[in-house]
N, C-alpha and C positions, 0 to 999 in steps of 0.2 A: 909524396905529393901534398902539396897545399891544400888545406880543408877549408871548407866555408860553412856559413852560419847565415845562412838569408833570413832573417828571425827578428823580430821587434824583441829584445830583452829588458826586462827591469831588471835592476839590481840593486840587491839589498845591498848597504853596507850598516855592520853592526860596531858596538865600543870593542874595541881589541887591539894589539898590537900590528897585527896582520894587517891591519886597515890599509898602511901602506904601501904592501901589495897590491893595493886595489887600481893604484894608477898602471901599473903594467899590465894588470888585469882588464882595463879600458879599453886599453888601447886593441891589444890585442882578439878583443869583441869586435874594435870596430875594423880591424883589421881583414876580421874572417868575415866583415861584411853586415855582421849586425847593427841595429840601431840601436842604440843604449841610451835608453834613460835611468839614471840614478838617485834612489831612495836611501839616507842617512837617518840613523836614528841621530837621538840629540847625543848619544855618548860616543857614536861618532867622530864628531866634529875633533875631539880633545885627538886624533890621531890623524887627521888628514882633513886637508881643506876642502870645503866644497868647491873652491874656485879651482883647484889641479883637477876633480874630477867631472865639473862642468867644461872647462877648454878641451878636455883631452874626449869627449862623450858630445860637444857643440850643443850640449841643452843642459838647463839651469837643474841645479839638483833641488831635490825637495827635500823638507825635513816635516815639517809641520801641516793638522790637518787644517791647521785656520790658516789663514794671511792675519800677521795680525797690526796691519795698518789702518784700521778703520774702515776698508773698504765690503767689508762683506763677503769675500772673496774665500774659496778654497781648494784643497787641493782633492779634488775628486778622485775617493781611492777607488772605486766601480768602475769608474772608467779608465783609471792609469791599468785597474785589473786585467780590465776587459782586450785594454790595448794590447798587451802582450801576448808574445806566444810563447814565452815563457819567463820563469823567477827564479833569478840566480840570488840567492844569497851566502855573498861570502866577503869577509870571515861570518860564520854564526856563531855565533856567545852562546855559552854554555845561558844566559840569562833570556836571550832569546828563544834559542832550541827549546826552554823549559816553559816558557810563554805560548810558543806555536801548538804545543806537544797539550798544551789546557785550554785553548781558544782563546788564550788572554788579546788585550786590542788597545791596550794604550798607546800607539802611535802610530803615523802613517805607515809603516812597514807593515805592522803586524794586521793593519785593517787592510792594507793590500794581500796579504796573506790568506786573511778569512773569505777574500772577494775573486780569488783567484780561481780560475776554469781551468787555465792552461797549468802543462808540467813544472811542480815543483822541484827547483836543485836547492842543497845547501852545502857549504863548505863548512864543517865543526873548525871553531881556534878557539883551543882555552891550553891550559897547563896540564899537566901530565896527572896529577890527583883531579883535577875537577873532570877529566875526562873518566878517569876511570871510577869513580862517583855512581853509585846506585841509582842514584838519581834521573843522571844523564846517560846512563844506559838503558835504563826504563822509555823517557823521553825519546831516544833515539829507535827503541824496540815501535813504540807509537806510531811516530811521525814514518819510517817504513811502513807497516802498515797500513796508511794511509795513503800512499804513493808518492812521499817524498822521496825523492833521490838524494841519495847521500854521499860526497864527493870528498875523499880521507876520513881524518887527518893521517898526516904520516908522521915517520919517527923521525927526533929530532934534534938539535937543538934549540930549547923553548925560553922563552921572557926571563924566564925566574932562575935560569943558570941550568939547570936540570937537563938532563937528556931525555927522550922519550916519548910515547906518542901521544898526541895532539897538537902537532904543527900542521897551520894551514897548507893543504897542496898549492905546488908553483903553481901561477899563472897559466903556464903551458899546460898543464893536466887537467885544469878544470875546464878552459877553453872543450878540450880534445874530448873530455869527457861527456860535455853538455851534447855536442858534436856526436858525437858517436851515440849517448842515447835519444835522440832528435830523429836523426838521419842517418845512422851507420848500420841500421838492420833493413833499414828501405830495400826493398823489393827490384828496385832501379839500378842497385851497386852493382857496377861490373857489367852490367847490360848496354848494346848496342841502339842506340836511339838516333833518327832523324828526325831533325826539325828543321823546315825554311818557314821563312820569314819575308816581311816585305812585299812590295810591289814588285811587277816587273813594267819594265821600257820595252814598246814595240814599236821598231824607227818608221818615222815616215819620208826622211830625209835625214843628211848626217846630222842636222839641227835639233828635229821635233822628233817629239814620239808621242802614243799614244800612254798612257798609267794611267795611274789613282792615287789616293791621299794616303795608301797603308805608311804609317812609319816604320813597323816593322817590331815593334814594343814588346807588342805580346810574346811574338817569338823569340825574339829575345831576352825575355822572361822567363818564356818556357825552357829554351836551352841553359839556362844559367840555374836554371834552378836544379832541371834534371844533373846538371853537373855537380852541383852541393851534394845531391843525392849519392854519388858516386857513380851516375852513368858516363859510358863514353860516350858523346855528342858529337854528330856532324853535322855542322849549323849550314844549311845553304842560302843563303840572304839576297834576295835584291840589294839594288842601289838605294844603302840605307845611310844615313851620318853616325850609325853606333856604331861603338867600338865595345870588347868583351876580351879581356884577357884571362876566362877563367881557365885551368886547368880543367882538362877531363874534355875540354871542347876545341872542334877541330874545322873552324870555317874555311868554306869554298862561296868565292863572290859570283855573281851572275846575273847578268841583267834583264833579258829578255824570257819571254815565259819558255822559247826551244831549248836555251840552257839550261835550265831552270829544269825543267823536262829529264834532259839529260843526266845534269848533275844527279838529282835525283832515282833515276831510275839505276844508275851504276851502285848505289849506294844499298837503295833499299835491301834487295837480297840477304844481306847479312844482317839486317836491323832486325833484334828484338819487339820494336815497334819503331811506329812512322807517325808523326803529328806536322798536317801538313797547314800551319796557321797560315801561310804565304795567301797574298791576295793578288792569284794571277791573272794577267790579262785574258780577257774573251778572247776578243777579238785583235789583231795584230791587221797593218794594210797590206793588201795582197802583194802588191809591188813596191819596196820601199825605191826611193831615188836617190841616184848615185850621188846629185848635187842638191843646195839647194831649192825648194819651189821655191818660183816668185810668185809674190800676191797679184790675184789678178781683179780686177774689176767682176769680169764675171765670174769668181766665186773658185769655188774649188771642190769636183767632182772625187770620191775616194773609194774604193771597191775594200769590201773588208772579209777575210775570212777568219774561218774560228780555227783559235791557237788551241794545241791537243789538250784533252782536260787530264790531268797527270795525278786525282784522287781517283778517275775512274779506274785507270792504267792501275794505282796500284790497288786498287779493291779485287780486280780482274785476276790481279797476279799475287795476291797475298797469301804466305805462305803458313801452313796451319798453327804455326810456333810465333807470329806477329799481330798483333795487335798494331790496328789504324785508326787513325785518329784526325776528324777531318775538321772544318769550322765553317760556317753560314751565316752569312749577312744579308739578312732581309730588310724590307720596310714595310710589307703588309703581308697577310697572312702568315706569319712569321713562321709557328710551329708545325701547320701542317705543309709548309712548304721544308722545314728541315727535319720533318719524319719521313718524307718523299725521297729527302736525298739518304738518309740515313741508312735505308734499304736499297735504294736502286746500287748505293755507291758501296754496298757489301761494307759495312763501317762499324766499329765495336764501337765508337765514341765520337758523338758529334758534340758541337760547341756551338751553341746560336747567338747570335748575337744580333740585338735591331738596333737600326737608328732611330727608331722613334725615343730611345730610353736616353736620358740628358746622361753627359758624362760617359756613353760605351762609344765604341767602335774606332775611327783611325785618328791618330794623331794626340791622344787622351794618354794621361797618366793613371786611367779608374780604366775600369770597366763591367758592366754589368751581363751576367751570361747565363743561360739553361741547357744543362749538359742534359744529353739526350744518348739512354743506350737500349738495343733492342729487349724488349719483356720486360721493361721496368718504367715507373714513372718519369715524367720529367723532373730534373733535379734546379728549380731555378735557384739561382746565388744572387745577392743584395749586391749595391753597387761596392765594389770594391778597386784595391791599389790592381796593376795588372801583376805584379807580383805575388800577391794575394790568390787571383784567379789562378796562377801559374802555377799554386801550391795545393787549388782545389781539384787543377785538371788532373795534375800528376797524382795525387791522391787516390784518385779515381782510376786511374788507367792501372793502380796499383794493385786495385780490386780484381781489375781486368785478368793482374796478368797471373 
């Protein structure tokens, strides 16, 4: 099965032959889905252009910490640090490796290095004597130690004619690699997970209906991500315009919140857990019509009943092995109106959300949210991407499980 990398990457590249590897090595980041930004040192360049691996990455590579056109301008290694979820550097130079391993900081790389929160990887490429070098076994006893991941080399045929190890690992192994120490011990792998999404349409005629503004983002965030993770995903979506061709996810479309209900409810039973992000209709009209209304002068009378609440249904019937996972959209008193549902609706993990906060709720590419679980504080999170949020909920429900 196809693996994915939902993951903001930097990637070093260092001087070495390996370097160009580094364009299959691009591609294939942005393949599983990662964003790549790419960091050259200046000895670099002598092995591969930054222009194959800006087109192939769609963002400009960096080499240097100044701009040095007179404008004052630079490249903020704190924050390319910060942006990442993680640092791949591959090929690493035995010159490198020797630099990280002593806090050296003479170029953008290695100040992104120093500035780094998130998982370090590297990829070793040097020759067959410089790998096996006291030195650079020292260096690499280190930089382990310190929770750098170490990604080969293997054996080979190397630059200098010689056979033996210190050949950078293919492209495909480092990928799988990063992959697998990321997200291949998640708690998620192999687990049964529901998530709907979206609005639902309650007709009022074959024309109208009643909804709301959900696009459906989040939940589709959320499924996409729990599938990177390696869970199996039954995505149940309103009438959304996304599409989601990930492996591990398995959509059922549905419009109105009775399907919706439905789909749902067939499902649950065998779910690990249930995140029910979907933004379902209250209220549905009692009688929809066969035909068109016409507009009338005097107005238009509509009787509305309430459509079944389907996070009650499964808080109700949640089985002791599942974890639920609900979400709440207030405008005023936000928190104690989603510690009220949190309890009434038997729920391990609520997700609130206001509109008063700029940037959260429907139709947003951000969103800003406070996870809420019973005996413990609220957990509020900063405005973020909803993929972001996607990777804080699942985090959390990992806790959970």
């Amino acid at each position: 099965m196809e693996r994915f990398l939902n993951r903001k990457v930097l990637l070093g590249v260092t001087g070495g032959i390996a370097a160009y590897k580094c364009a299959a090595l691009v591609r294939l980041l942005v393949k599983a889905g990662a964003d790549v930004q790419v960091v050259m040192t200046p000895a670099a360049h002598d092995f591969i252009t930054p222009l194959t691996l800006a087109t192939l990455s769609k963002r400009p590579v960096l080499t240097d910490l100044f701009i040095r056109d007179g404008s004052g301008q630079w490249n903020d290694h704190v924050h390319l640090a910060r942006w990442a979820d993680v640092l791949l550097i591959a090929p690493a130079s035995a010159n490198t490796l020797g630099k990280m391993a002593h806090g050296q900081c003479d170029n953008l790389l290695l100040a992104c290095c120093l500035s780094a929160a998130c998982p370090v990887f590297v990829a070793p490429a040097m020759d067959l004597e410089m790998w096996k070098d006291a030195s650079t076994k020292d260096n690499i006893t280190l930089l382990k130690k310190r929770g750098v991941g170490i990604i080969g080399p293997e054996s080979g045929e190397l630059a200098s004619g010689l056979t033996g190890e210190g050949r950078m690992s293919e492209p495909e192994g480092i990928v799988d690699a990063v992959i697998t120490a990321m997200i291949g011990a998640s708690k998620l792998a192999g687990k049964r997970i529901l998530v709907s999404a979206g609005p639902t349409q309650e007709a009022l005629d074959p024309v109208r209906y009643i909804g709301n503004r959900s696009s459906g983002k989040m939940g589709f965030a959320i499924a996409e991500e729990a599938a990177a993770r390696g869970a199996q995903v039954q995505l149940v979506a309103g009438p959304v315009s996304l599409k989601t061709d990930h492996p591990g996810i398995e959509r059922t479309d549905v419009v109105s919140a009775a399907e919706m209900a439905a789909a749902c409810k067939a499902r649950a039973p065998q779910c690990h857990a249930v995140i029910m992000s979907a933004a379902v209709a209250d209220y549905r009209p009692a009688r929809a019509a066969q035909s068109k209304v016409k507009k009338k002068d005097s107005g238009l009378d509509m009787e509305l009943e309430p459509t079944e609440d389907i996070l009650a249904w499964m808080g109700a019937h949640k089985p002791d092995h599942q974890r639920l996972v609900g979400f709440a959209l207030e405008t005023d008193n936000e928190l104690e109106h989603a510690l009220g549902k949190l309890k009434r609706k038997n729920l391990d993990l609520l997700v609130l959300n206001s509109l008063r906060d700029a940037g959260a709720g429907f139709g947003t590419d951000t969103n800003k949210v406070t996870l809420l679980a019973p005996g413990t504080d609220p957990q509020e999170l900063p405005l973020m991407s909803k993929a972001e949020v996607a990777r804080a909920i699942l985090d959390r429900l990992e806790e959970l499980m």
